[in-house]
C-alpha positions, 0 to 999 in steps of 0.5 A: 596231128591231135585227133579227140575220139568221142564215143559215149560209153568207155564199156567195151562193146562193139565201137569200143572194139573197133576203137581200140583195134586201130588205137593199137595200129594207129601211128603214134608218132603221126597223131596225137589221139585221147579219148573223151566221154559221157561220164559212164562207169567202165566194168570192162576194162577198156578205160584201164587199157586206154591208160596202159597205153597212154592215152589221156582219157577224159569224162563229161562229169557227172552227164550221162545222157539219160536224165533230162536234166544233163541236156541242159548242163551238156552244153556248159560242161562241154564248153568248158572242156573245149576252152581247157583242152580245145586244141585239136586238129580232128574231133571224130565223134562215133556218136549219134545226133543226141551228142549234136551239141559237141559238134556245135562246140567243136566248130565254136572252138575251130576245130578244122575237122569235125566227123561224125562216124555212123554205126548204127541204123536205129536209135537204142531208145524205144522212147518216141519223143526221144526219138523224134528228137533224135531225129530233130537234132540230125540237122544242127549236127550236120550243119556243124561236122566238116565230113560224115563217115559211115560204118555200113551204107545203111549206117549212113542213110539213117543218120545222114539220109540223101548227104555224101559219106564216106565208108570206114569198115569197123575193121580187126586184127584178123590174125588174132581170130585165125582158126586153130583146132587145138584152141577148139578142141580146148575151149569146148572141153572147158564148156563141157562140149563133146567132139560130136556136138553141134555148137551155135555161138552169139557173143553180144549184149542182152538188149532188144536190138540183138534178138535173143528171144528169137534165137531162143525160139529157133534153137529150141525148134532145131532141137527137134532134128539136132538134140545134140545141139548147144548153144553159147551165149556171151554177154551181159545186158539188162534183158539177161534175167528175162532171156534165162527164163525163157531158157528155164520155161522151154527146158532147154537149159543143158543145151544152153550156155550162158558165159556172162561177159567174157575178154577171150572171144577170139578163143570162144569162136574156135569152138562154135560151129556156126554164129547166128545173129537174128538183129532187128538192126545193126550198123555193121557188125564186128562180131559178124567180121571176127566170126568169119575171121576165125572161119565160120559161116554165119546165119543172119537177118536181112535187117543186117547190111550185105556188106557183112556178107564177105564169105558169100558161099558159106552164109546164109541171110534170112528175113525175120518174116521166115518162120523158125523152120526156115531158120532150123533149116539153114541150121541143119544144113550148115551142121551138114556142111564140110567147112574148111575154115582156114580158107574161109578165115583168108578171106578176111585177111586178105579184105579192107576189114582187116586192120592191116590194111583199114588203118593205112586207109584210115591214117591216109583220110586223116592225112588227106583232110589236114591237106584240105583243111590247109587249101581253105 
């Protein structure tokens, strides 16, 4: 079974994440995956690991999507790679509508099966046209995909609306992310952290999405009731310059760590006390899983599907209408807290968001279209 992966960068990132954690499971000798992409430069490493594995990975050249002028050289360009390498049974795109050309050229091609796999509730823009356009080219993409997958319901009520989908978690490797207290004691030693500190954690980008600036705000108010409080902060982005100012301006840079991008994130939530994540919008966020995983409550908006709410008992999910004092609050009650995170850790372990058991479920969709396809 030959299945193409489309995603639109290769740098790592959350869907990159979740690709590469069922690349690893997948059965290689069952299906034949290769990777294509827009032709974006990869600084993370993800492309390099893509080859390691022998997986052909492939590029769009010369269209990244952000220039009016690659609309009109995409359908060409995505012609012509179909015409080359078109013989796949699965084209399973984690993509949104601005790729609906794809779609089209894929059903053109006779591709049998066509998914499109939502992770997101929002468009990434904050262009009104684009997203107005965005929002246009829904309706061709739907009308040439076979099958509509989705990360999170609210993930595929945006992008498919009143149409049937189907949820596929963004699964980990969840013993990778096990809580181990020697692996704690060492990251914090390593970021200069004491025993007795108070670590808040956020790995993610420094876009708007994710909210930064909020965390800030709250973070400097908990500092108020928990002066020996820090916070981590991994990530790059474009808003990073701006979000250190606003570090430097509130005096709070002691208190704040900025760790650029890292590979060792399973190393990196040992060391936190809790993980807080104020989004204006995610689909269904893989940090929000691997943070729990390792056995950490987590402290989230309510803009962030309730699905992500899997050790109930231990989180806490806000309104970003709350005013920082609610949000301080919720903090220092977690800093009050006596949290077994091995137990909690289990919970992941033993759910549909370990790849364990997300990727017999995965293999077995696959298998179950190839029937399907083969009834029609």
């Amino acid at each position: 079974m030959r299945i193409l992966y489309f995603v639109d960068t290769l740098g790592l990132g959350g869907i990159q994440t979740i690709l590469q954690n069922y690349f690893e499971r997948i059965d290689r000798g069952k299906f034949e995956i290769e990777v294509l992409s827009l032709d974006i430069p990869d600084e993370t490493g993800f492309e390099l690991w893509l080859n390691e594995k022998s997986i052909p990975v492939h590029k769009i050249p010369g269209i990244t999507l952000k220039k009016i002028r690659d609309f009109s050289r995409y359908p060409a360009l995505i012609k012509q790679f179909f015409h080359e390498h078109g013989d796949f049974d699965i084209l399973h795109m984690h993509a949104s509508s601005k790729n609906a050309q794809l779609m089209f050229n894929a059903a053109k091609q006779n591709i049998p099966i066509r998914i499109i796999h939502s992770h997101n509730t929002h468009y990434q823009t904050s262009s009104q046209i684009q997203k107005v356009i965005g929002d246009i080219l829904k309706f061709p993409m739907k009308k040439y995909a076979t099958d509509l997958w989705a990360c999170s319901t609210i993930a595929g009520e945006w992008l498919f609306g009143d149409d049937n989908f189907t949820i596929i978690p963004n699964a980990i490797d969840a013993e990778k992310f096990e809580y181990d207290e020697q692996l704690r004691n060492s990251v914090r030693e390593s970021l200069n952290i004491s025993d007795i500190d108070f670590v808040i954690g956020n790995i993610g980008r420094f876009v708007n999405q994710k909210n930064h600036f909020r965390l800030i705000s709250v973070f400097n108010d908990l500092l108020k009731y928990i002066p020996n409080a820090k916070l981590v902060l991994a990530g790059t982005g474009d808003l990073e310059y701006k979000i250190k100012q606003q570090v430097i301006e509130l005096g709070i840079e002691r208190n704040v760590n900025f760790l650029g991008y890292r590979t060792d994130n399973h190393a990196l939530y040992q060391a936190f006390d809790v993980y807080c994540m104020p989004s204006f919008y995610e689909g269904l966020p893989v940090a929000l899983v691997e943070a729990q995983a390792s056995g950490l409550p987590i402290v989230f908006s309510n803009t962030i599907t309730e699905e992500i709410n899997i050790s109930k008992k231990q989180n806490i999910q806000l309104s970003l209408e709350k005013d920082n004092k609610e949000w301080v609050e919720a903090l220092i009650e977690i800093s009050n807290r006596q949290i077994n995170r091995k137990i909690n850790g289990e919970l992941i372990q033993k759910s549909i968001f370990n790849i364990e058991n997300a990727i017999v479920l995965l293999e077995n969709k696959y298998q179950e279209l190839i029937v399907r396809e083969s009834f029609r």
